[in-house]
C-alpha positions, 0 to 999 in steps of 0.5 A: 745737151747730156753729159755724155753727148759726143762733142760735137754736140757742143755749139761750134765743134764740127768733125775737125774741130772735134778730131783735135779735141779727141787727140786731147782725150775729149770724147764727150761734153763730160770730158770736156767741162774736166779738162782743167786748166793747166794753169791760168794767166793775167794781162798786165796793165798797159805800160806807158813806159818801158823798164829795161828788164829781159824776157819779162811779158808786158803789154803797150799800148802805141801806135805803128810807125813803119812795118818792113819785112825780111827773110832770114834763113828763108824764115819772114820776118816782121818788123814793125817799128814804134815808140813807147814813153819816147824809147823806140822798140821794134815789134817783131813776128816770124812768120805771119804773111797776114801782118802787113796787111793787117796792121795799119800804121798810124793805127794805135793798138795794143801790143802783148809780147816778151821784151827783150833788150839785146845790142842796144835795142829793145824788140817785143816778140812775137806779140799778140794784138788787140784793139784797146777795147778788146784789151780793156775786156781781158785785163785782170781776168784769170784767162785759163791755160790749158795743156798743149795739143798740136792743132788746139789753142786756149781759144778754141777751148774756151769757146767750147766751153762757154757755149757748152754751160749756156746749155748744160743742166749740172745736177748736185749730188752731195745732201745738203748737210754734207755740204754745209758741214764741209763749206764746199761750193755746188757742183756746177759752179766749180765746174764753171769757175774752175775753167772761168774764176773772177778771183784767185779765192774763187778758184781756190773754192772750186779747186776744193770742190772738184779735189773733194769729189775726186776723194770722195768718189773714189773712197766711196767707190773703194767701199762699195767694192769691198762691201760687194766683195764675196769671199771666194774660195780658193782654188789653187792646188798643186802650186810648186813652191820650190820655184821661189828659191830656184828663181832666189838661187838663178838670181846674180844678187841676193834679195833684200829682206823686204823682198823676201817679206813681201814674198812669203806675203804673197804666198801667204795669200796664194795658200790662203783659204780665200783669193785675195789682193794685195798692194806692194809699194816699194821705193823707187827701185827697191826691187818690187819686179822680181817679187811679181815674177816669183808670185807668178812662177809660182802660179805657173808651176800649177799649171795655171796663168798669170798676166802682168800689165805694164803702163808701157810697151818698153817697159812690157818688153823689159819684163819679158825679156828678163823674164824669159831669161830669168826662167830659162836659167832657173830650169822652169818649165814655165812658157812667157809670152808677150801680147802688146799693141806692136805685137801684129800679124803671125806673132799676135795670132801664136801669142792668142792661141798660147793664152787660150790654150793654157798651162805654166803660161805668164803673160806680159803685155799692156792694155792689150790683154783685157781686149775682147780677143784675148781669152786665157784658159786658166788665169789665176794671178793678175799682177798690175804694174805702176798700178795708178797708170790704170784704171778700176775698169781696166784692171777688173777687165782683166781679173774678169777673163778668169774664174778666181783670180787673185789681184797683186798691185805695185806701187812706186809711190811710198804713202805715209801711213796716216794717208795710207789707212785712208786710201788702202781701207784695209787692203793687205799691204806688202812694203818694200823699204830696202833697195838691191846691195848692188846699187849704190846711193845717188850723189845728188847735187844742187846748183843754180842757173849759172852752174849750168855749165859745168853740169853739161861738162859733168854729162859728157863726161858720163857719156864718154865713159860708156853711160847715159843721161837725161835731162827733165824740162817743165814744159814742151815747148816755149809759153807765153804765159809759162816761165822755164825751160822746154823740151824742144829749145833746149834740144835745140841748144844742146845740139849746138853745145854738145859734142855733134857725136852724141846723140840727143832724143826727145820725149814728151807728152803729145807725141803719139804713143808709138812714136814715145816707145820708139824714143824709150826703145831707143833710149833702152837700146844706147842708140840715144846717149842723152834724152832731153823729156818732160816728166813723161819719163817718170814711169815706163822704161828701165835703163840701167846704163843711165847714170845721171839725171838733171832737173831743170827748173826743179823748184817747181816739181813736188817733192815726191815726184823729183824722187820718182825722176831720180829714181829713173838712174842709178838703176845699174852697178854704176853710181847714179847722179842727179842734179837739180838746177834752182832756177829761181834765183833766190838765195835760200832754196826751197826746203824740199829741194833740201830734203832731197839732198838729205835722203835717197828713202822714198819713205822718209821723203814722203812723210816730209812731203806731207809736213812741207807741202800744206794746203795752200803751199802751193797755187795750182790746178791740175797734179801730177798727182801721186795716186793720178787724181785729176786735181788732187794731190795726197799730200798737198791735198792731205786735209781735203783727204781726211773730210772726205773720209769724214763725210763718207763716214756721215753718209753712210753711219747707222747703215744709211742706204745710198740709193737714197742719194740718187744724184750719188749713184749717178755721179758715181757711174760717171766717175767709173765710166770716165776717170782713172784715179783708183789705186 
């Protein structure tokens, strides 16, 4: 088996099993042996006696006495009674016609569920059955968890992956002084105890090895690109640079001075002697969009084209929008088109023909415009929104479909400066650290589980004067192996609690992509008054309207990512509010959720990021991931970062020749074929 096989070449996966994983993203044997768990779980010891403590998971071993079923609200249910340390539970499942056939009272077996203890009984549910040989091989394993798929379970996955290294061969690419330099365990291992680690040491190791590679790999891949590169001529001529202070003049507000400072940036580069790229970051709302319409505007009035490619088709729309508007009331003769997935029939056909007829044109569109159809004319500019979102391959598709073409990225995410030298290696970098005069500062507020109430109060009141809300769940839907709140019980609950005329929406990760950019257009729209998302929402719509974000289960987010959802409201004239709610119960708060309430600069808070969250601060596998590693995280992550770069260094001092490492070069391919992790 090779690592870039279909899946189906894997023992066991057929077309159907294989349509489920591809919903996942796994493609190949190598997508696959990557998909890393989202986090991992321990079947307890088997209880001989039950401690009245709800919604804790526990396991009993006892046999049935009774089985019985009902229908309630035309849901079956079954109810199996027993008895564990001489107190009677009731066993109960929703929907499994397959039970009263199944289990055999008199039968001894053992039960794995959530205790609950209400009106004086105690019902373990909807538990998972074993025999107890089955149980004994379970127990104190780590059992992998992965993301959740409609259609495909952890079973299934582990399988797959089981039956897939029986038959792999993992080539270690690393020399052997590098390892031994760094204590980093062999490729294949990782990849083997990522999925199957028999302790949490074991994981920690592997965990290194991967978030090592993900570093190394894209440091390297960073430094053979600018060793590549070649200075090109600038070919630019005849660019209006009057159209930045017509657009300045159009504008309803008046720019800050990290906005004029990254724009005389960009024209620094635009009238340069060579094309150029250049990063701008900027905190959350600080106004990085419209520098990327003037650099563009600029571009156009030479009679030359500029793309901006947005993460999503909402956000694409926004642009446009605001963008045609914005150069209509500056008098520009400038032509702006959209080109994305929904855009079909007549409308796609005009949008392709403009694009490769040429002129003053800008382009807002999606991942549609680097497909092999759209043929520009005269592209010079290409701009990359929430550039993380990207891949390397994708973006240079797109540079690709011109001759010279100069390449602006924009960032949300503030890096301290220590890791920015690492990552940026010297690329020209524009920050924007001030935010619009008119947006007033969030008001943020920190509550416990039992405040709850009161924060629902607070939001309807929001949405009674006119605005919109949201409120941030950790997860999807209820787990077993998972504690916090879920997107679909607490939508569920909110319907019942709230006011009927208000309208609930609900966003997460495994809808399909059409059916997100409804929920995001509606929610763009005012036709959803209250968005009930996981952390989905982070990137891809702009509401001004919204004035209020509540994060549940907060303790559990990253510092820099609670401030990338609060950066969601508070977009507007009006004063924006967020609310995270500590669920954990402890008395002192964590010190990042304190050092949210202490500052609204995306700036400051990266630089505490990096000093709260060490190695080892917290036990995870899979990041949101600032810069959108699989594994990696740049903060928590910081130390693993900076010997990465050592190694680096080593590798290639005195002019070494990679090609010498031919195990590098291939790992290097599969990085750049398979991942989306540049910056």
């Amino acid at each position: 088996m090779k690592i870039f096989d279909d899946i189906t070449a894997v023992k066991g996966i057929g077309e159907k099993t294989a349509a489920l994983f591809k919903r996942a993203g796994v493609f190949c044997v190598y997508d696959l042996l990557t998909y890393y768990p989202a986090t991992y779980m321990t079947y307890p010891e088997i209880s001989d006696q039950i401690l009245l403590s709800d919604k804790t998971m526990v396991s009993v071993c006892c046999p049935i006495r009774r089985l019985s079923e009902r229908y309630v609200n035309r849901k079956l249910i079954t109810i199996a009674a027993a008895s564990v340390g001489g107190v009677d539970i009731s066993l109960v499942w929703f929907n499994q016609r397959y039970l009263k056939r199944t289990l055999k009272p008199g039968y001894r077996y053992v039960f794995y569920g959530k205790l609950s203890c209400r009106a004086g009984s105690i019902e373990l549910l909807s538990p998972k059955i074993f025999s107890k040989e089955e149980y004994g091989r379970l127990s104190n394993r780590m059992l992998p968890v992965y993301p959740k798929v409609l259609g495909l379970n952890d079973k299934t996955i582990r399988k797959a992956l089981v039956n897939a290294f029986t038959e792999i061969e993992i080539s270690e690419y690393l020399p052997d002084h590098i390892l031994n330099e760094y204590g980093l365990m062999d490729l294949s291992s990782s990849l083997h105890d990522i999925h199957f680690p028999k302790s949490k040491e074991q994981l920690a190791l592997a965990r290194r090895r991967l978030v090592f590679d993900e570093f190394f790999l894209f440091l390297l891949q960073q430094r053979l690109v600018r060793l590549n590169e070649r200075k090109i001529k600038n070919p630019l001529q005849g660019l209006d640079l009057s159209v930045s202070w017509r657009i300045e003049e159009a504008l309803p507000y008046k720019l800050t001075g990290g906005q004029k400072e990254a724009i005389s940036d960009v024209i620094t580069d635009l009238t340069g002697p060579t094309v150029s790229q250049r990063l701008i970051q900027g905190d959350v709302g600080c106004g990085k969009t419209i520098v990327a319409f003037i650099a563009m505007a600029i571009i156009a009035s030479g009679g030359y084209e500029a793309a901006l490619m947005a993460p999503t088709e909402v956000l694409a729309r926004q642009h446009y929008n605001k963008l045609a508007s914005l150069t209509r009331e500056a008098g520009l003769d400038i032509r702006p088109v959209l080109l994305t997935g929904s855009v079909k029939g007549k409308a796609r056909k005009e949008a392709l023909s403009v694009i490769e007829e040429g002129g003053p044109v800008i382009v807002i569109g999606t991942h549609a415009l680097f497909q092999e159809k759209v043929v520009f004319n005269k592209l010079a500019l290409v701009i990359t929104d929430e550039q993380h979102r990207f891949g390397v391959k994708q973006r240079e598709a797109l540079s690709k479909k011109g001759q010279a073409v100069f390449s602006i990225v924009m960032s949300a995410t503030p890096i301290p400066r220590t890791l920015s030298l690492i990552l940026y290696q010297g690329m020209s970098v524009s920050s924007i650290k001030e935010k619009p005069s008119l947006r007033l500062p969030l008001k943020n507020a920190l509550i416990n589980a039992g405040q709850r109430d009161s924060a629902y109060s607070f939001i309807v009141k929001q949405i009674r004067a006119g605005h919109q809300a949201i409120i941030i769940c950790p997860l999807v839907e209820a787990s077993e192996n998972i504690e916090g709140e879920n997107v679909c019980d607490y939508a569920d609950r909110m319907s019942s609690l709230l006011p009927h005329d208000i309208r609930i929406g609900r966003l997460t990760g495994p809808m399909a992509p059409d059916e997100k950019d409804k929920v995001m257009g509606d929610f763009a729209s005012g036709r959803i008054d209250l968005l009930i998302a996981t952390t989905v929402i982070e990137v891809g719509v702009d509401v001004p309207n919204a004035t209020v974000i509540m994060i549940e289960d907060a303790q559990r987010f990253g510092l820099a990512q609670l401030h990338q959802l609060r950066g969601r409201v508070g977009r507007g004239d009006a004063q924006g509010y967020c609310i995270l709610v500590d669920s954990s119960g402890s008395k002192t708060p964590p010190a990042r959720l304190k050092a949210l309430l202490q500052s609204n600069d995306g700036f400051y808070l990266a630089d505490a990021d990096l000093r709260l969250r060490g190695p080892g601060d917290t036990f995870g596998v899979r990041q949101s991931g600032e810069a959108s590693f699989r594994l990696g995280d740049i903060y928590k992550d910081a130390n693993i970062l900076k010997e990465a770069s050592g190694a680096l260094s080593l590798l290639t001092e005195d002019g070494a020749d990679l090609s010498s490492y031919p195990n590098l070069s291939e790992r290097l391919d599969i990085s750049r074929n398979r991942t989306f992790i540049n910056l």
